[in-house]
N, C-alpha and C positions, 0 to 999 in steps of 0.2 A: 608535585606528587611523583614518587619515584614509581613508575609503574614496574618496573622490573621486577619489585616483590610482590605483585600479585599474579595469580592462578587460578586457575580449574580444572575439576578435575568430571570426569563424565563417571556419571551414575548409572546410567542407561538410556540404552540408544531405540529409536523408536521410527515405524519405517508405517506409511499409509497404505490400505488394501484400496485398491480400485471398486473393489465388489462390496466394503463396510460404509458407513456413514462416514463423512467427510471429517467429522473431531473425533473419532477413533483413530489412536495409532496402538498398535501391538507392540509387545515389545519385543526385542530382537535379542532370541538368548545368548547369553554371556561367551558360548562357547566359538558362536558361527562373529565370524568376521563381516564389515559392514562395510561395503565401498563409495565413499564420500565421489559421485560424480560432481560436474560440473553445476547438474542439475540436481544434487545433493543423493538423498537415498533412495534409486528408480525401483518399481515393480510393478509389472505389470504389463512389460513392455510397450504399443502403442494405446492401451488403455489406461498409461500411466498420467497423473496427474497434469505432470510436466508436457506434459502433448496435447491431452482432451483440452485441459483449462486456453489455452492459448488460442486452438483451433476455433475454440466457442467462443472464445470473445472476439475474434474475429468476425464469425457470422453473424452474432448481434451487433458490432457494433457496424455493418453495412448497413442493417436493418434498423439501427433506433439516431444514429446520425455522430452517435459520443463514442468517446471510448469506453469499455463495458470491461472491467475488473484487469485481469494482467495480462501484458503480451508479453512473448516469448524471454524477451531479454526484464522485465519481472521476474521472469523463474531463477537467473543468472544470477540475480540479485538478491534473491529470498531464496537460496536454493537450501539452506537448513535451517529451520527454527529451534532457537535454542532455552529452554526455561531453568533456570536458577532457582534452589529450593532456599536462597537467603531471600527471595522475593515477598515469602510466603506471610512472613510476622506481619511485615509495615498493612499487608493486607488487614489482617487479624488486625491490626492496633486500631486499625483506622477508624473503625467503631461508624462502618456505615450502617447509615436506616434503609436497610433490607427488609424486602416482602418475607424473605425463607431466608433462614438462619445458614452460616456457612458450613458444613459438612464440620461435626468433630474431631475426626480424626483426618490426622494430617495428609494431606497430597502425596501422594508419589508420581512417580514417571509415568507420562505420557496424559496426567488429569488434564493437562494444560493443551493437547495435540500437539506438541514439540516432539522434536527429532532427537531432540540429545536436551535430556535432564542431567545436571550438572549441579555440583555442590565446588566452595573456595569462595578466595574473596573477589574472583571478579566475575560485579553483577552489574548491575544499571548505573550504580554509583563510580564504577569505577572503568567500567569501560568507555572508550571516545569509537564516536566514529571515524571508519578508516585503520583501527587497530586492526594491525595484523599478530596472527595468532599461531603459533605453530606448537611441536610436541617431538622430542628426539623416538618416539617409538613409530614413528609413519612420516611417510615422504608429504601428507595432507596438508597443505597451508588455508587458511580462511581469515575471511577480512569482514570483520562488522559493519554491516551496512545502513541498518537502520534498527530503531526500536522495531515494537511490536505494535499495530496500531490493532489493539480487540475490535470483533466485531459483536453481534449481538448474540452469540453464541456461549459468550465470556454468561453472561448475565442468564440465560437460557439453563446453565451447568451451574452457576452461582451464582442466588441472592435472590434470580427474577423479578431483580428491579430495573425497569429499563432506561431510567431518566437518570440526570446526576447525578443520583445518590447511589447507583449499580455500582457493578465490580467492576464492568470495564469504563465508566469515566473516569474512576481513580484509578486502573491501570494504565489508559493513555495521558494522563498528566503528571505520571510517574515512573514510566516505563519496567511496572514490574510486573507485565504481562509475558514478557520475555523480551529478544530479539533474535534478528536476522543476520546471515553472514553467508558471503560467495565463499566460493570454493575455486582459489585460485591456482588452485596445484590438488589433483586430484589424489586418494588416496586410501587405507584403511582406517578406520577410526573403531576404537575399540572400548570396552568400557575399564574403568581405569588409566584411561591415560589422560595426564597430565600436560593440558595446556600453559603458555606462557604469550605474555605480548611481547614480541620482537621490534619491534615498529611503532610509534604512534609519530600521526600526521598532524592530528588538531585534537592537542590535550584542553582545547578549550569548551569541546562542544563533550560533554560527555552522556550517554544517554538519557539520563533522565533532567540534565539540563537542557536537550534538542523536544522532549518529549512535554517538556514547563513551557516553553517556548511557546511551540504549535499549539499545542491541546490543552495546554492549562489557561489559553484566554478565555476570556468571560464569554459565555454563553457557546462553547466549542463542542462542550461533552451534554448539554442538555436535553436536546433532543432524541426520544425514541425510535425517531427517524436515521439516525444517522448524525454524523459531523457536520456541524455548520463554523465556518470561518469566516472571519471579514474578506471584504475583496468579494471578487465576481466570480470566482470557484475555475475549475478547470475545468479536464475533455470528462473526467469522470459525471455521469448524469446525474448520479443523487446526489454529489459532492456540489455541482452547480447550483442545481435545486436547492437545497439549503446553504447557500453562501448570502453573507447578514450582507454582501455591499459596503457602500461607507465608501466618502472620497479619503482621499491623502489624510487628512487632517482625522478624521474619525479612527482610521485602518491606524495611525501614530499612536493614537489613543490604545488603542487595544493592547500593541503590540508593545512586550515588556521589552525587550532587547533593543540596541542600537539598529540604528539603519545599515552602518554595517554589517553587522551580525547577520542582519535579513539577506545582504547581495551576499556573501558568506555561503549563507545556509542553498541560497538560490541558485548557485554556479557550484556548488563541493560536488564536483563526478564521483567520489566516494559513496555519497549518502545516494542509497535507494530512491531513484524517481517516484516509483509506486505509493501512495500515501505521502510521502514526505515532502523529498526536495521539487514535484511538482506543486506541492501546494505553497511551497515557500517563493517559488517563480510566477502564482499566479497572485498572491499576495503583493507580492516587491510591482509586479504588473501593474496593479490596482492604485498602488498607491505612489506610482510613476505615471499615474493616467493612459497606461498605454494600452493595449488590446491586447485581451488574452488572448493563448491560443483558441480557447471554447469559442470568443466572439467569432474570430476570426475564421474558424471553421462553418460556425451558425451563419455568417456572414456570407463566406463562399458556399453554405446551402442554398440561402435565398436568392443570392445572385442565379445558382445554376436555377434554382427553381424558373425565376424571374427571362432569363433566358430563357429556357423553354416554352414559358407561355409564351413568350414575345414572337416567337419563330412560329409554334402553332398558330398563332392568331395572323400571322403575316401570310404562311401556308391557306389559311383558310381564306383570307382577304384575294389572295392570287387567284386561288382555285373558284372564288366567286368572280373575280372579273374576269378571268378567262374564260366562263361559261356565259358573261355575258357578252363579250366577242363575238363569242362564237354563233351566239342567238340575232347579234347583228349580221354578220356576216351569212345567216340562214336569212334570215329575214328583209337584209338592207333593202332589199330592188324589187321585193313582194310588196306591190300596192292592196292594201285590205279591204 
């Protein structure tokens, strides 16, 4: 595939209020210029996403033992969400059994909560992860880091079917819910400018073939609950909570790609840890018999737990025979 003849081009660029609901993004008119940070489009300053989100999941995850949604270097990684309006038909074709019918008139920018709605021919199909992406009208570089993995939001705004028949299980096993890309070189990003891929690293894995992979195994997108995978899940809590398990032999079964492909996907520092390349590392885990991280942390929970009593209870054994000492040494030489 020559990637050199495909493009995008941005339709409009779309920025989150701190103070609106979290799938509202506003659009950022045409005229005012929009600076691609690190941590993609800030506002809000310390009540900006990129800061609250991180900080929180920090606090819960002391308090619940897991890791709890994205840390900081997530934001790095997902710093713009990007939605393709060639995504829109394969939707429309797909002729899911939806509770509520899909909206007739077509999408525009920002239905999706994406940063930069975009039209051209590179969409799921043709972008890989690790493509780097630039634009002779800004000094901005961005590098594709992962699909989109919907959450139940997708299904909440379209269909309100929540099981595999919704709109986001056939977005995550098809990656036309959008995706994600850092911002390696920061910069302006404006509407009409025309992106190019400069770079590709692995024209093997291209998004909606990374997005067949994961999420298009049997029984991945079925739950209302959330994503369940083979394997013993990672530090995320409801991703562990719903992991099917299955030794080596079962997890082979599931998994459509080489065992290659799986260390591949498991080790690519390109692909976004968040949703993806940790779940491909607890996966490749499972099915190397080894301990995931989640055990392994669950493991030095109960350890520390298990210490602790052991010291209390040792504590208390002490503090019991040193008062009986003590009751000797009142009483030794006391004839009753």
């Amino acid at each position: 595939m020559d990637f050199t003849s495909f493009s995008l081009t941005v339709l409009s660029r779309h920025k989150r209020i701190p103070s609106q609901k979290s799938y509202y993004r506003p659009k950022i008119p045409s005229h005012e210029a929009a600076f691609a940070s690190t941590k993609g489009f800030q506002s809000g300053g310390l009540l900006d996403w990129s800061v609250l989100k991180p900080l929180e999941s920090f606090i819960i995850s002391q308090y619940k033992g897991h890791k709890y949604n994205v840390t900081l270097s997530d934001v790095y990684e997902r710093a713009l969400l990007v939605q393709s309006n060639t995504h829109y038909q394969p939707i429309r074709d797909a002729n899911l059994n939806l509770k509520e019918n899909l909206p007739d008139k077509e999408w525009v920018g920002g239905n999706w909560a994406e940063n930069l709605h975009i039209g051209g021919t590179l969409n799921t199909n043709t972008l890989c992860i690790g493509d780097i992406l630039t634009t002779p009208n800004s000094s901005v570089v961005l590098q594709v880091s992962s699909p989109r993995r919907p959450c139940s939001r997708v299904d909440v705004q379209f269909g309100k079917t929540y099981d595999g028949n919704g709109v986001r299980s056939f977005c995550a096993k098809t990656g036309t819910s959008g995706f994600f890309v850092r911002v390696l070189k920061t910069g302006d990003i404006n509407d009409g400018d025309v992106f190019k891929i400069t770079k590709r690293l692995w024209p093997m894995y291209s998004l909606a073939r990374v997005s067949a992979l994961l999420y298009g195994m049997k029984g991945g997108c079925e739950k209302a609950s959330g994503y369940a995978l083979p394997g013993k899940g990672t530090l995320h809590g409801k991703t562990a909570k719903n992991a099917l398990g299955g030794d080596a032999q079962y997890i082979a079964s599931m998994w459509k790609g080489t065992y290659k492909e799986l260390q591949e996907l498991a080790s690519m520092k390109e692909l976004a840890a968040f949703e993806w390349k940790e779940e491909f590392e607890a996966i490749l885990a499972s099915w190397d018999g080894m301990d995931t991280e989640l055990e392994k942390r669950s493991s030095g929970v109960l350890y520390m737990v298990l210490v602790v009593v052991i010291v209390a209870a040792v504590a208390v054994v002490v503090k019991l025979a040193m008062g009986v000492v003590h009751v000797h040494m009142y009483y030794g030489n006391t004839t009753l």
